[in-house]
C-alpha positions as CSV (number, residue, x, y, z in Angstrom):
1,X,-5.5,1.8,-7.5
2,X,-3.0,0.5,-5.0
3,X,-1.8,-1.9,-8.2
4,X,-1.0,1.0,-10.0
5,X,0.6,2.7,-7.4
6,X,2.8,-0.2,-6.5
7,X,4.0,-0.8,-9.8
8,X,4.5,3.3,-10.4
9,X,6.9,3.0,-7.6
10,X,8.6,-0.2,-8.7
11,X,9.6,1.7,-12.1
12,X,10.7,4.7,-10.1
13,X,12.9,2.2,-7.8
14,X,14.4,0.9,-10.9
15,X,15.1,3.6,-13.0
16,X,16.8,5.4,-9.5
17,X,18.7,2.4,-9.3
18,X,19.8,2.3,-12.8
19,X,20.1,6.1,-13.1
20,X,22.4,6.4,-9.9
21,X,26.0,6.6,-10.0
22,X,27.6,3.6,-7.9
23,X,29.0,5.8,-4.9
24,X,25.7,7.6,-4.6
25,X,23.1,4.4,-5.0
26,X,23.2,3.7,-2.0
27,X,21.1,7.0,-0.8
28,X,19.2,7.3,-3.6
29,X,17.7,3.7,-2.9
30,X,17.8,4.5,0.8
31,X,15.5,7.4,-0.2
32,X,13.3,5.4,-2.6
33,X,12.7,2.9,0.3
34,X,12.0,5.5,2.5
35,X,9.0,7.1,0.3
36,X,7.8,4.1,-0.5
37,X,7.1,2.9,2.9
38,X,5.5,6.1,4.2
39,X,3.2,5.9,1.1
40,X,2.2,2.6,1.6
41,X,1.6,3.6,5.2
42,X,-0.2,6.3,4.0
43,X,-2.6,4.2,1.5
44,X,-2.8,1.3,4.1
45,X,-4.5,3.8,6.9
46,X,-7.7,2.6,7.4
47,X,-8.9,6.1,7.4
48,X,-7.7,6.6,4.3
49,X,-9.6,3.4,2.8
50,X,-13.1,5.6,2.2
51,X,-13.9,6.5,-1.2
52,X,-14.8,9.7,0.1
53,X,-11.3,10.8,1.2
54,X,-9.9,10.1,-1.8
55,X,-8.8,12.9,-3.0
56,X,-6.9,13.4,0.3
57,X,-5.4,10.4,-0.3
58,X,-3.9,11.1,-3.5
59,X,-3.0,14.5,-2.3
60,X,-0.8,13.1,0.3
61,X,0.8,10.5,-1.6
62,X,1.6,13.2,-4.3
63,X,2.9,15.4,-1.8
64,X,5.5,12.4,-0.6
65,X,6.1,12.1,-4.2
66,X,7.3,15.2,-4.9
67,X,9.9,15.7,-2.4
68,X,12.1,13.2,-4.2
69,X,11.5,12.9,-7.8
70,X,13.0,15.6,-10.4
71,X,10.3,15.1,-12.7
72,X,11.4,17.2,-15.7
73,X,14.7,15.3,-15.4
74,X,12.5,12.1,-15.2
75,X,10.8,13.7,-18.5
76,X,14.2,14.3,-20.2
77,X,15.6,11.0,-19.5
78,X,12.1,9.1,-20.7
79,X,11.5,11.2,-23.5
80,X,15.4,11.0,-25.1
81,X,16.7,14.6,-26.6
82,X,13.3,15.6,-28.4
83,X,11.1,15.5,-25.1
84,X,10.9,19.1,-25.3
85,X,9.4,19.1,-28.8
C-alpha cells in the first residue's frame, strides 16, 4: 500500500516538474514536497498503522491530495485530445 502510494507520488512529482513552467517550478515542487511529507506523516502515524482505520487513512491522504492536484487537467494532459471521448 505505502509502495503504491510512494510511487503514485513520485509520478505526480515528475509530471509537476515536467509540466511547470521554469519561473513557476520552483513552487510547484515546493508544493509537491510539501504534500508529500505531510502524507507520509500521515501514513507513518502509528495510529494510523491498524487495519481497522483504514479507511481513515485513505480519507486523509485523499483529502491532502486534493488540495493540489487539478485532476481533470491531470486527465487532459494523460489522456491527449480524445480523453473526453
Amino acid at each position: 500500500m505505502i509502495r503504491r502510494i510512494s510511487i503514485f507520488f513520485a509520478s505526480c512529482l515528475l509530471f509537476a516538474a515536467l509540466a511547470a513552467p521554469a519561473a513557476g517550478a520552483t513552487s510547484a515542487t515546493d508544493a509537491i514536497r510539501q504534500t508529500v511529507d505531510s502524507v507520509l506523516r500521515i501514513i507513518k502515524n502509528p495510529g494510523m498503522q491498524d487495519p481497522a482505520n483504514r479507511p481513515a487513512l485513505m480519507a486523509a491522504v485523499e483529502e491532502h491530495i486534493k488540495t493540489i492536484f487539478d485532476f481533470t487537467e491531470f486527465s487532459a494532459r494523460t489522456g491527449g485530445p480524445n480523453w473526453l471521448h
